[in-house]
C-alpha positions as CSV (number, residue, x, y, z in Angstrom):
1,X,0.0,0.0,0.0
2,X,1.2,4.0,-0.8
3,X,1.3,6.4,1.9
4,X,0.0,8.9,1.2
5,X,1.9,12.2,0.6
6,X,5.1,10.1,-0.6
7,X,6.2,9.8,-4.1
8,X,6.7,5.6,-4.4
9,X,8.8,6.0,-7.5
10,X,11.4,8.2,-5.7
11,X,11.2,6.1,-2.5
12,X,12.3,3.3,-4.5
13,X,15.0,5.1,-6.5
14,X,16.8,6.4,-3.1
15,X,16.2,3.2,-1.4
16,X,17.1,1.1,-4.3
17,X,14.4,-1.0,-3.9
18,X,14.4,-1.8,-0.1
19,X,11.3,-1.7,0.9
20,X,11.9,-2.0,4.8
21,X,14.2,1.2,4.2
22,X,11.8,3.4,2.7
23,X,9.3,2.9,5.5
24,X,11.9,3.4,7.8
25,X,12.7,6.7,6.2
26,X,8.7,7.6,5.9
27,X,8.0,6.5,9.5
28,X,11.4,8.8,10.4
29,X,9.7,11.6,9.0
30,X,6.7,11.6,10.2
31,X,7.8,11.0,13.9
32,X,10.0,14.4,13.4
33,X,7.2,16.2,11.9
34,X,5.4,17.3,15.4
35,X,8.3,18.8,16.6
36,X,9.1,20.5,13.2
37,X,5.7,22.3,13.3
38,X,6.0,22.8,17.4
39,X,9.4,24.7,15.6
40,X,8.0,26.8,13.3
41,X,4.9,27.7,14.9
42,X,7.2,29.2,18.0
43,X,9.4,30.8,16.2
44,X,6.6,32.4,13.6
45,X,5.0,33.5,17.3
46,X,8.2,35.2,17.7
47,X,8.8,37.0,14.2
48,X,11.9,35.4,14.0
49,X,11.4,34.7,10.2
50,X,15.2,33.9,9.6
51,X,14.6,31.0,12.2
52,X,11.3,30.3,10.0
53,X,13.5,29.9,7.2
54,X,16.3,27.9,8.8
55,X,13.3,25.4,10.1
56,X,11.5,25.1,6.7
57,X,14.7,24.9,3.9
58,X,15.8,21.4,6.8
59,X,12.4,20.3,6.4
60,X,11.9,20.5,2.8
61,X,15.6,18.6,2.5
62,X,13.7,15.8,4.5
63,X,10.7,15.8,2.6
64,X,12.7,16.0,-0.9
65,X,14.7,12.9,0.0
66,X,11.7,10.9,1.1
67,X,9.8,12.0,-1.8
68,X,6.8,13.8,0.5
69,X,6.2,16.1,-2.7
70,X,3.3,18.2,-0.7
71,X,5.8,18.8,2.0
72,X,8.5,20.1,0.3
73,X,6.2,22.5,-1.5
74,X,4.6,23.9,1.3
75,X,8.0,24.1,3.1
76,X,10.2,25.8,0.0
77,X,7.0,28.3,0.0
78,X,7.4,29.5,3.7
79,X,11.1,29.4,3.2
80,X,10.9,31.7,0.3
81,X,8.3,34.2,2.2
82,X,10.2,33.9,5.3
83,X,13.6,34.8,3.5
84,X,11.6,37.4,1.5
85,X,10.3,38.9,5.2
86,X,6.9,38.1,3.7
87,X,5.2,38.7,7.2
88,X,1.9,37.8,6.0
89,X,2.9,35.0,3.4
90,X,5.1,33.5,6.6
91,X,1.0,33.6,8.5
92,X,-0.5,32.4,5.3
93,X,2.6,29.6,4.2
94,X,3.2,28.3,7.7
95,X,-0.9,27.4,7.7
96,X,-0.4,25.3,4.7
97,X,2.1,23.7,5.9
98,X,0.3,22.7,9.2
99,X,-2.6,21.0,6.9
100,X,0.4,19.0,4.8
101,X,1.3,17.9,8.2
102,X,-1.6,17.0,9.2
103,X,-2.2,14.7,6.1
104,X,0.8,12.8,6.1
105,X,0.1,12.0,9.7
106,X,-3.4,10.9,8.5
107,X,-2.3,8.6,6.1
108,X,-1.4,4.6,6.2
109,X,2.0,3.5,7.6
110,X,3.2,1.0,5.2
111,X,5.2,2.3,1.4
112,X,4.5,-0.9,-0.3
């Protein structure tokens, strides 16, 4: 079964295959992604936008390598507005990427 959220073709490609691997690296993910929000919601509290950005561009590495395409769009678009000092893109960006949280939490467990 998919997960869904993750790209299986690119899972496969940087896992060459393993199976067991990719859900490892999903299910590594989406343990972190709590505390990645708990991050970026504190620190967009504070105005501290180059924090935002610090928090989002490490997030979107993780979600490019595990191929969460969603993920790494919504965190490369509050990276951009928070590098930009996009105060209200940053308000707008960060709520986005509070649902894409919220839906890879949702979804099934298993990448195959």
């Amino acid at each position: 079964m998919s997960r869904a959220g993750f790209d299986p073709d690119l899972l496969e490609r940087v896992t060459d295959g393993d199976r067991a691997l990719a859900d490892a690296l999903v299910t590594m993910l989406t343990s972190e992604l709590p505390r990645h929000r708990r991050d970026i919601v504190a620190a967009v509290a504070e105005a501290d936008l180059a924090r935002v950005a610090q928090l989002a561009h490490k997030l979107s590495g993780g979600a490019a390598y595990c191929g969460a395409t969603g993920l790494k769009a919504a965190s490369d678009a509050l990276d951009v507005a928070a590098s930009n000092n996009d105060v209200e893109s940053v308000l707008r960006r960060s709520e986005q990427l509070g649902k894409e949280i919220d839906r890879l939490l949702a979804g099934p467990t298993s990448t195959s």
